[in-house]
C-alpha positions in Angstrom: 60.2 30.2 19.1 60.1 32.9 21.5 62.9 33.3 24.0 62.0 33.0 27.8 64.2 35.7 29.0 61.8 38.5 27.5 59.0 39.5 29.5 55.8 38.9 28.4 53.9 41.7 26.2 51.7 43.9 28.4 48.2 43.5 28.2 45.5 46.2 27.2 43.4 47.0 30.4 40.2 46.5 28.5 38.9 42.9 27.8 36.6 42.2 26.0 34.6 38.7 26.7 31.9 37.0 24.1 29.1 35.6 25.8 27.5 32.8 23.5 24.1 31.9 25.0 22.6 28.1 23.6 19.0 27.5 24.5 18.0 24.2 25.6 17.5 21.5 23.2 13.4 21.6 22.7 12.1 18.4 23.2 8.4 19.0 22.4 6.2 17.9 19.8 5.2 14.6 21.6 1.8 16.7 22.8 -0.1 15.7 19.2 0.6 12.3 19.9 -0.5 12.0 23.0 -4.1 13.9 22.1 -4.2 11.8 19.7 -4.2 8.6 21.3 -6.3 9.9 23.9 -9.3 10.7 21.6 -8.9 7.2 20.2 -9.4 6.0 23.5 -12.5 8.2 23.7 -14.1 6.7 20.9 -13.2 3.1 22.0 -14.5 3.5 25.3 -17.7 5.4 23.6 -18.6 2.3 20.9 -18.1 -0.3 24.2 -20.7 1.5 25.8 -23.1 1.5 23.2 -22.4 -1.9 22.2 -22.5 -3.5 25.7 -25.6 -1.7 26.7 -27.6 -3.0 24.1 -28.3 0.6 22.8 -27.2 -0.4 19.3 -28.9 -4.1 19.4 -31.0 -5.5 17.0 -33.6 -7.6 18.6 -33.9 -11.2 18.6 -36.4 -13.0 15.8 -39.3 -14.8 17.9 -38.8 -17.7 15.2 -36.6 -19.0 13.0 -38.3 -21.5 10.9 -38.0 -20.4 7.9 -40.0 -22.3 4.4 -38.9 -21.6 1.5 -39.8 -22.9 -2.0 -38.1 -21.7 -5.0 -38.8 -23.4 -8.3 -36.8 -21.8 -11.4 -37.4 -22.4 -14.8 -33.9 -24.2 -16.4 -31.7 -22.1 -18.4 -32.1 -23.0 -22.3 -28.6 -22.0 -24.4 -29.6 -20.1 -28.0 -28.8 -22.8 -30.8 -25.4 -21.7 -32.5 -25.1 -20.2 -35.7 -24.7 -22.2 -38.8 -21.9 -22.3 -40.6 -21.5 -21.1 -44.0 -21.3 -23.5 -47.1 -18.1 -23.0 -48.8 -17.2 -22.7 -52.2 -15.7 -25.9 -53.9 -12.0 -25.0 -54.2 -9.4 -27.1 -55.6 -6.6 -28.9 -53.2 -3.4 -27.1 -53.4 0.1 -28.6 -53.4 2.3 -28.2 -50.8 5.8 -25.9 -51.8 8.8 -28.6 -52.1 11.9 -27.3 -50.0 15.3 -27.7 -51.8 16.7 -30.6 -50.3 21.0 -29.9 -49.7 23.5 -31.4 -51.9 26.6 -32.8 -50.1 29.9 -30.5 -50.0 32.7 -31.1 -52.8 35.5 -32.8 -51.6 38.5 -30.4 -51.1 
């Protein structure tokens, strides 16, 4: 701690002070956006206009009756191969399983 009684050192008679300049926050970047949207606007209002002013129309068949005949010959399938003869074979007997015996009593 520093006693009260002593006066306080003296100060040099050049100060230097540090001046620490921030620039604003930027807040841009919103401009794209804002194109953007407006050029889809553009386009919308551009395919209205065409669409509402008949420009893009297709006009209206006078009629509508409409004959048609159509007569199609019905599908045949191909006839399915033949099987093979097979060779005369004798049967053959089924493996036997071991049946278990029972435990010896202990």
């Amino acid at each position: 701690m520093t006693d009260p009684n002593v006066p306080p050192p003296e100060r040099p008679e050049v100060v230097h002070h540090t001046t620490i300049n921030n620039p604003p926050e930027r807040r841009g970047g919103g401009g794209w956006i804002a194109f953007l949207v407006g050029g889809l606007i553009v386009v919308v209002a551009i395919i209205a206009v065409v669409l509402f002013s008949n420009g893009g129309g297709v006009p209206t068949p006078e009629g509508t009756d409409v004959d048609v005949d159509i007569d199609l010959p019905r599908p045949e399938l191909p006839d399915a191969p033949k099987m093979p003869d097979l060779p005369d074979v004798p049967p053959v007997e089924p493996p036997t399983v071991p049946q278990p015996e029972p435990a010896p009593a202990t």
